[in-house]
Backbone bond lengths (Angstrom), bond angles and torsions (degrees), N, CA, C in turn:
res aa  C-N    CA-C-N  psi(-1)  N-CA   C-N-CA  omega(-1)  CA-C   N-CA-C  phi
1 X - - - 1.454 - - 1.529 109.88 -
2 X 1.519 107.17 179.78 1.490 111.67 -179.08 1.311 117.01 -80.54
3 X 1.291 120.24 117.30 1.387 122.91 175.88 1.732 133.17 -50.20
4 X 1.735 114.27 -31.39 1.406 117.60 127.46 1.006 122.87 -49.41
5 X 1.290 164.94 -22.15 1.424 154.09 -168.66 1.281 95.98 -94.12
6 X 1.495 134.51 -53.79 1.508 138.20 161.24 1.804 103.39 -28.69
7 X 1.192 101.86 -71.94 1.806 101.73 -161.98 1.443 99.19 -77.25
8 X 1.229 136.85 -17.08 1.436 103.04 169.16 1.248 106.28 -90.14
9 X 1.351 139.81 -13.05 1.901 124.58 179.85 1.929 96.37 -88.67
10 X 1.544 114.03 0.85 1.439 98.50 165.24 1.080 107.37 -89.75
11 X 1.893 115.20 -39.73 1.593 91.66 -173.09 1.472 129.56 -71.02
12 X 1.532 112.92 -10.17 1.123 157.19 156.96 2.050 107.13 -20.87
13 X 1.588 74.77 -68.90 1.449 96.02 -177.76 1.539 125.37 -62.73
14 X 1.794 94.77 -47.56 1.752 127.55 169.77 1.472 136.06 -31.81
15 X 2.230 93.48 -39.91 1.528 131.58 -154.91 1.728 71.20 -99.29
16 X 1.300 115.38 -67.44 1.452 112.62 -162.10 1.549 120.39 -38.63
17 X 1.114 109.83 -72.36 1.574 131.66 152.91 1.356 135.88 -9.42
18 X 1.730 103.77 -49.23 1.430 131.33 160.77 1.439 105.84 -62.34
19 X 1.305 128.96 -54.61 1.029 142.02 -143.31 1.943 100.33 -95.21
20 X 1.477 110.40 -25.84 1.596 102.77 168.31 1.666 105.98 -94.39
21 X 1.439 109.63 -11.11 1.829 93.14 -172.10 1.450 96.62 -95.28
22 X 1.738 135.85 -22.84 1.307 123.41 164.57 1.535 107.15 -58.42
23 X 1.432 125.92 -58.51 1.428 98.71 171.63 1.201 133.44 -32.50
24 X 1.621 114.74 -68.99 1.257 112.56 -171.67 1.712 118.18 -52.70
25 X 0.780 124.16 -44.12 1.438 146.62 156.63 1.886 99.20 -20.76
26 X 1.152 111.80 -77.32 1.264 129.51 179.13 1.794 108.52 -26.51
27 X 1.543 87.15 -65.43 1.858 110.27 -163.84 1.490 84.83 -65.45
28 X 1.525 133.36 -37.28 1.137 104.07 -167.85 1.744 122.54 -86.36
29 X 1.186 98.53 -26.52 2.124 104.99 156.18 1.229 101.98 -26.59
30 X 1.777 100.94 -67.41 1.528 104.39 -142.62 1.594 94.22 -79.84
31 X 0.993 154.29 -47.75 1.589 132.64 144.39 1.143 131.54 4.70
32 X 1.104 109.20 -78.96 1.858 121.07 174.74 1.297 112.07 -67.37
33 X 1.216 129.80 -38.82 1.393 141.30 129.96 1.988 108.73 6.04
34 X 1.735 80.48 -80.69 1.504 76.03 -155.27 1.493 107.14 -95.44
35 X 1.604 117.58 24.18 1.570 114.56 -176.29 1.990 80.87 -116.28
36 X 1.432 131.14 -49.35 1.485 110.86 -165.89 1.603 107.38 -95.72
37 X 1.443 128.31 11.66 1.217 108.03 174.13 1.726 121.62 86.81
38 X 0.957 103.82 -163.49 1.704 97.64 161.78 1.083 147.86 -108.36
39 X 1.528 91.98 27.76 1.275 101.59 -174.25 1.891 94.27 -109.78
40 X 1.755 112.15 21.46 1.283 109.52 170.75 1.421 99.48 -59.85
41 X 1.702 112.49 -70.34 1.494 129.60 -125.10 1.888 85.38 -73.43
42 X 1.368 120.31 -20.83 1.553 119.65 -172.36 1.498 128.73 -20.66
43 X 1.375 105.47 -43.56 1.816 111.90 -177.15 1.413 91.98 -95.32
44 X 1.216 141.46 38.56 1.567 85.82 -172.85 1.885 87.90 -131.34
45 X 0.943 110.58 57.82 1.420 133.12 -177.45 1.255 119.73 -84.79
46 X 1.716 105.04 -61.56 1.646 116.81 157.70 1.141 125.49 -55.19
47 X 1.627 120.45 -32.85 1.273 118.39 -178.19 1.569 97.98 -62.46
48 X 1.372 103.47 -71.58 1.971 104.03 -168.99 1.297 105.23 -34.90
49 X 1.193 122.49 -37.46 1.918 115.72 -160.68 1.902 98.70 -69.14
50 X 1.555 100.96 -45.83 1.728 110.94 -163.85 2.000 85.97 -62.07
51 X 1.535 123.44 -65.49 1.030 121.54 -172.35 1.519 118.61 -57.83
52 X 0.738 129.83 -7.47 1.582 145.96 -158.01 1.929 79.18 -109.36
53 X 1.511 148.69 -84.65 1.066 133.46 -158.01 1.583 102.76 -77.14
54 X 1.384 126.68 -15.59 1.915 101.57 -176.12 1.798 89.68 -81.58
55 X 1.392 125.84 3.08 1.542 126.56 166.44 1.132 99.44 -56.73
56 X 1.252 111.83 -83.38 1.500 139.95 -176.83 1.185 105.04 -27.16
57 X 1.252 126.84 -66.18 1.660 143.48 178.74 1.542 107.18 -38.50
58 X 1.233 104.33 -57.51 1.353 91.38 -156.93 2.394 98.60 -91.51
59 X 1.352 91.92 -10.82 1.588 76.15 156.75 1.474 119.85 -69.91
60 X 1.563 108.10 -35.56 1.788 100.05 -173.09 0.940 101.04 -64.62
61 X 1.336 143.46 -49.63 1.973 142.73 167.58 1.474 94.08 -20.07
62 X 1.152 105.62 -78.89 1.719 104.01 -166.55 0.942 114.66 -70.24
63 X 1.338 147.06 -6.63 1.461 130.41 157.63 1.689 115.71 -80.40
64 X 1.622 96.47 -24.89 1.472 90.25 167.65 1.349 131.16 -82.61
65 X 1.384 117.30 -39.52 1.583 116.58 152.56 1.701 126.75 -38.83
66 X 1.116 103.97 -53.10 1.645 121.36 156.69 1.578 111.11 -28.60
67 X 1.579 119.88 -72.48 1.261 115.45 -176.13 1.376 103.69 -66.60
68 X 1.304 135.56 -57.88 1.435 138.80 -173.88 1.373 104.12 -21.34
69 X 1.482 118.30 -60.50 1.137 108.20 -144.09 2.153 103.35 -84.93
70 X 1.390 84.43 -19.99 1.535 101.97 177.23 1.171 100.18 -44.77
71 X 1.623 103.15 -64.57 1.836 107.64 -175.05 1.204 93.96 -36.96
72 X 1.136 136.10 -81.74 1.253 138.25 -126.91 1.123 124.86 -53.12
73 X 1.634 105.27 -40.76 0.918 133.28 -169.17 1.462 126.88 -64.24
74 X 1.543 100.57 -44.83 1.657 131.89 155.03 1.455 108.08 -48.66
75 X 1.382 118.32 -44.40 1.193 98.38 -163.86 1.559 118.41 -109.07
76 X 1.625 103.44 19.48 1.187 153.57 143.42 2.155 102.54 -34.71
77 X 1.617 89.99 -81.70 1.093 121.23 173.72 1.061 136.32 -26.33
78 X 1.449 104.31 -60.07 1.687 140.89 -170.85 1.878 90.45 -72.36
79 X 1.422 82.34 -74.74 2.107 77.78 173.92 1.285 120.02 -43.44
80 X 1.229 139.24 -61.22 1.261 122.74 170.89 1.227 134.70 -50.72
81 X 1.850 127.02 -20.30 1.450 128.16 158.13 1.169 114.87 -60.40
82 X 1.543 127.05 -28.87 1.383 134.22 -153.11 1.614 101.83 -96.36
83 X 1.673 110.72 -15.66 1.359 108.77 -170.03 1.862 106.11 -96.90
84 X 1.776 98.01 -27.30 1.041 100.76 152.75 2.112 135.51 -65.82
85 X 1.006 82.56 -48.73 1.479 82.32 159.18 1.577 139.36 -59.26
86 X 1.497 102.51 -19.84 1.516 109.25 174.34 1.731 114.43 -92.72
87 X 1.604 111.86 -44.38 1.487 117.95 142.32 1.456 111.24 -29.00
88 X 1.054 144.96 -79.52 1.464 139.83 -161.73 1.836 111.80 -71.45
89 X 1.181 105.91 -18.84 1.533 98.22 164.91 1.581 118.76 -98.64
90 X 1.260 107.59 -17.35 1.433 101.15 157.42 1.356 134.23 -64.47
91 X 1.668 108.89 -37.59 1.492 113.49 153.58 0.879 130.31 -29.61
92 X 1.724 115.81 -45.84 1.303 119.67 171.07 1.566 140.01 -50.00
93 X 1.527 97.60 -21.56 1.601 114.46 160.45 1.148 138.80 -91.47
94 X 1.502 99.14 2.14 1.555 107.86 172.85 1.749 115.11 -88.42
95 X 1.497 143.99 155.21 1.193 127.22 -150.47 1.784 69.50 -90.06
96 X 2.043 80.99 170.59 1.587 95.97 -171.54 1.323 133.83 -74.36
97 X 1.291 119.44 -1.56 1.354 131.93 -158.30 1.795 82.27 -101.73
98 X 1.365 132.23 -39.48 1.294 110.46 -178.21 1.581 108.22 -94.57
99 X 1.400 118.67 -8.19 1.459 116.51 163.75 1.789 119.92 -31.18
100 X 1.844 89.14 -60.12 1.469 94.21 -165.05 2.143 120.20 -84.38
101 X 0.910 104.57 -11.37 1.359 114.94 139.88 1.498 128.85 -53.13
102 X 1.122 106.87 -36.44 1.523 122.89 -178.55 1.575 110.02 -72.44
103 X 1.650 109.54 -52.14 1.111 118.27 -147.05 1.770 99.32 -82.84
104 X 1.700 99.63 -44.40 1.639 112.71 161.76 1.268 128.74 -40.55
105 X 1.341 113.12 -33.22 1.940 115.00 -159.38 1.519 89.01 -84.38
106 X 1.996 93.94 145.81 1.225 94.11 165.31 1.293 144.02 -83.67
């Protein structure tokens, strides 16, 4: 089968999934919530801070992979003008009658 058809009925599945364990998640706050008072949400300070930086973390990953590959890509680029540019001065040493054959072909 199609390998898109795979990844979109996973992410499919992924979005779904997210979307029933934030509920449940939810109902269960507001539960404990409303049986211990406020002295539920009390600890959970460290957690947000620890979850709050492996956030962070794993955005700098992806912004750094992100540029990496940018570079690369550029310099991807740069090489291929330069390979073009050395191709076209080599032409220049070929006699002229096969120059313009050269320069024509696609």
């Amino acid at each position: 089968m199609n390998p898109v058809f795979f990844g979109a009925i996973f992410a499919l599945l992924l979005a779904t999934g997210i979307i029933v364990l934030l509920e449940a998640g939810r109902r269960i706050g507001a539960r404990r919530l409303a049986d211990e008072g406020e002295t539920a949400a009390k600890g959970f300070g460290a957690i947000e801070t620890a979850v709050f930086a492996l956030l962070g973390l794993i955005l700098a990953f992806s912004f750094s992979g992100a540029f990496a590959r940018f570079d690369a890509r550029r310099h991807l680029v740069v090489a291929e003008a330069n390979d073009i540019g050395t191709v076209f001065l080599r032409i220049d040493l070929l006699p002229t009658d096969a120059q313009g054959t050269l320069l024509r072909s696609p």
